[in-house]
N, C-alpha and C positions, 0 to 999 in steps of 0.2 A: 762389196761383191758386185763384179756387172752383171746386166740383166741383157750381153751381147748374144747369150747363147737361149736356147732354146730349154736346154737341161731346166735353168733357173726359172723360165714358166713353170716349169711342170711341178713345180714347188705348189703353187698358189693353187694349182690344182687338186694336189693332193690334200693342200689343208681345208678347200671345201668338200672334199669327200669326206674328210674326220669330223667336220661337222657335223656331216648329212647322217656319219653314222651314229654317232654321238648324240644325237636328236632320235636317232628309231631307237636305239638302248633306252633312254629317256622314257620315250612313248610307250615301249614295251613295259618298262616298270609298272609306269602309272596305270595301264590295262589291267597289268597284274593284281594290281592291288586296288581298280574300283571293282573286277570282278571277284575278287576276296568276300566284299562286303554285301553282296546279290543272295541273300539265303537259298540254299535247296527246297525242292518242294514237300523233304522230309525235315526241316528245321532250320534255325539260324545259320550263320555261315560257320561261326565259329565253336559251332555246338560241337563237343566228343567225338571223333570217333568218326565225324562227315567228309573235314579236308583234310590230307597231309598237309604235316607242317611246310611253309614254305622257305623253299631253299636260301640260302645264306645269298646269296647275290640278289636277289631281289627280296628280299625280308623287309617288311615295314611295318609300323604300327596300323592297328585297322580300329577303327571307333566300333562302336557298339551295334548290332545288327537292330534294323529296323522292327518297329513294336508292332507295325499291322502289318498282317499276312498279306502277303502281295502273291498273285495270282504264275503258275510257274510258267505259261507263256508270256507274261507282261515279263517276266524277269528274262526271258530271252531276248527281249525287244530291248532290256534294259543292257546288255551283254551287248546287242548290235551299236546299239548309240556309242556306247563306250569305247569299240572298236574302232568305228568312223571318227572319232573326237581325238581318239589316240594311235591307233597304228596307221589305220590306213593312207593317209595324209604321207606315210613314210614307207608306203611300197612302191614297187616298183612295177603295180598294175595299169595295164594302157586306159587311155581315158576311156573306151565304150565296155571296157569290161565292167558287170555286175557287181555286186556287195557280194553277193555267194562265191561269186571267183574271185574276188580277191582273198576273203577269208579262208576259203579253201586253198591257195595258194600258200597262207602265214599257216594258217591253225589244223589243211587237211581235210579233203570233200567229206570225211562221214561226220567231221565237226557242221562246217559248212551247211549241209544241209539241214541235220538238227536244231541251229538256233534258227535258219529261215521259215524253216519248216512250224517253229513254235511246239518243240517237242517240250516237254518235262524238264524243267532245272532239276536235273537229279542231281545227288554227289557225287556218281560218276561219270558226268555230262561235265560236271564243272572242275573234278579232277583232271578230266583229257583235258578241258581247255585251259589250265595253270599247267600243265605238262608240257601240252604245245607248245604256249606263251615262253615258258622256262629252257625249251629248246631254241627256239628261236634266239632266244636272248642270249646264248651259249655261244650260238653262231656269229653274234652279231659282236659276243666280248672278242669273238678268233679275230674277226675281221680289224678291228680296232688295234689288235697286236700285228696283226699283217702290216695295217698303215702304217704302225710307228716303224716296224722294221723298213717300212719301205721310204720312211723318210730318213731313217739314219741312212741306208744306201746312197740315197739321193744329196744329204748333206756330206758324204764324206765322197762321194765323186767331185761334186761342184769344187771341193776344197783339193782336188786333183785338177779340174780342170781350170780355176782361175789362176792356178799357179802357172799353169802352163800358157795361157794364155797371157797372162802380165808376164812372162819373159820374153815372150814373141811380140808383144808390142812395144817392149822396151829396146829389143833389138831390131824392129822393122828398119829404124832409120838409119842405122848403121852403113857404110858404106864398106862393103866387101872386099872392096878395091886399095880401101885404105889399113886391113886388118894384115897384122903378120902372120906367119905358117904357124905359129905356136896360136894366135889367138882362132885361127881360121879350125883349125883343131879340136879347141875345147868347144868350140859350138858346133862342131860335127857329132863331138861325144856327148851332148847335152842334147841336142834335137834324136840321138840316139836312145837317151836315158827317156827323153818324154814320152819316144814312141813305145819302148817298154813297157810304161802305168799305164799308157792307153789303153794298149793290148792285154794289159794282166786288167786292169778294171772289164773291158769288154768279156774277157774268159771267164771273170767273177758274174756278171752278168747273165751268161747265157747257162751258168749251174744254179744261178739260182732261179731262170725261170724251170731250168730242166727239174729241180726239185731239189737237185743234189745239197744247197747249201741252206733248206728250208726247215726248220724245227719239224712242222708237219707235213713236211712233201708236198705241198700246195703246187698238184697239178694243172691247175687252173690258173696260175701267178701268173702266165702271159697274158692271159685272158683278159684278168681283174688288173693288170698296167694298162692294158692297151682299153680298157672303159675309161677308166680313169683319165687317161691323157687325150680323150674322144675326140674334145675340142684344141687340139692342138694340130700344126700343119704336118706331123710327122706322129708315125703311131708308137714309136720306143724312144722320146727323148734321149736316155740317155746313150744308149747306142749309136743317135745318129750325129748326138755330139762327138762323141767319141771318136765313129769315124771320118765325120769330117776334119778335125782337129788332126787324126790320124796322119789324113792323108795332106794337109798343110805343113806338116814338121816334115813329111818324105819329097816335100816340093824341096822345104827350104833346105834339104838335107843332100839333098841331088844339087843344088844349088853350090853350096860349099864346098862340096869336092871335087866340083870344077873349078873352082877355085885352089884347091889343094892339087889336085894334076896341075897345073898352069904353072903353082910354083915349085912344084916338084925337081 
């Protein structure tokens, strides 16, 4: 596969965005489950009846709850450290923003200010925050399925456009001069057939930012390509492969059939 087009950058792009998000799911887990083990200031963590069971996607083993009673604002400071050590490192908060805004951001200002604040580890303090946590995480499994959708896109374009691309530079060198009305012909009808896929991939394209060809309507999908491809000199690779490609088969296409009048 060449790396002539832009399209196939926007590959390497994409695969460090699935790591980036593939590392906050990570991060999220492990929040989830050091705050698990933080007892309420009415008992253990794991005592009857304190926390709901935790959800199936992020389910883990939790060791045994600590033997000294640890004081319920230390165990909020114990919640902030956690947070800094695991999620934060993986949002998307600007550098001069605070611990409370970013938290507030992931977990929710009335979260937010409760652990700054050094409110009470209650069980309902710690149930909003595995709630949160367990939302976030939800979000963050869409996104993961978003990316993979958006790389199968991406891989079964490319395999539309390399093909088009190695038969246009298999025939650059060809001499039109030297081709017959039958041969002058079928690459009329083949630079026809290209610009076709072009055009059907671009109309694929523009439903599935509209929503139209998205599992969950994901009216944001222009939004979330066009971050993704930030660093790149075009903000929709694939489109603008597309049309340029487009409009190089209607050069060489206009080309031919001046050749095809001449020998008419």
């Amino acid at each position: 596969m060449t790396d002539s087009t832009v399209v196939h950058r926007a590959v390497a792009c994409l695969e460090d965005e699935r790591d980036d998000v593939a590392d906050r799911a990570s991060a999220l887990e492990t929040f989830a489950r050091e705050i698990r083990d933080v007892p309420t200031a009415s008992g253990p963590a794991q005592a009857a009846g304190t926390v709901p069971a935790a959800p199936k996607a992020m389910a883990t083993a939790v060791g045994s709850a600590a033997a000294t009673p640890q004081p319920s604002n230390d165990r909020c400071e114990t919640v902030r450290e956690a947070f800094v050590e695991t999620v934060e490192p993986h949002t998307i908060a600007a550098d001069d923003d605070s611990l409370v805004e970013t938290m507030a951001a992931e977990l929710s200002e009335e979260i937010a200010v409760s652990l700054a604040a050094d409110a009470d580890w209650t069980t309902a303090l710690k149930r909003a925050v595995l709630e949160e946590v367990e939302t976030q995480h939800r979000k963050t499994v869409l996104l993961e399925e978003t990316l993979q959708r958006e790389r199968r896109t991406l891989e079964e374009a490319i395999d539309e456009i390399d093909e088009i691309v190695g038969w246009l530079r298999a025939t650059a060198d060809e001499s039109l001069l030297q081709c017959g009305f039958d041969d002058l012909r079928e690459k009329h009808g083949r630079l026809e057939t290209h610009r076709d896929r072009l055009e059907t991939l671009t109309d694929e394209r523009q439903r599935q930012f509209s929503g139209e060809t998205n599992p969950r309507g994901t009216a944001d999908y222009r939004e979330l390509v066009a971050a993704i491809y930030a660093d790149l000199p075009v903000q929709f690779p694939l489109l603008s492969t597309a049309a340029r490609l487009y409009g190089i088969c209607g050069d060489c296409q206009r080309t031919v059939r001046a050749h095809l009048s001449r020998r008419a």
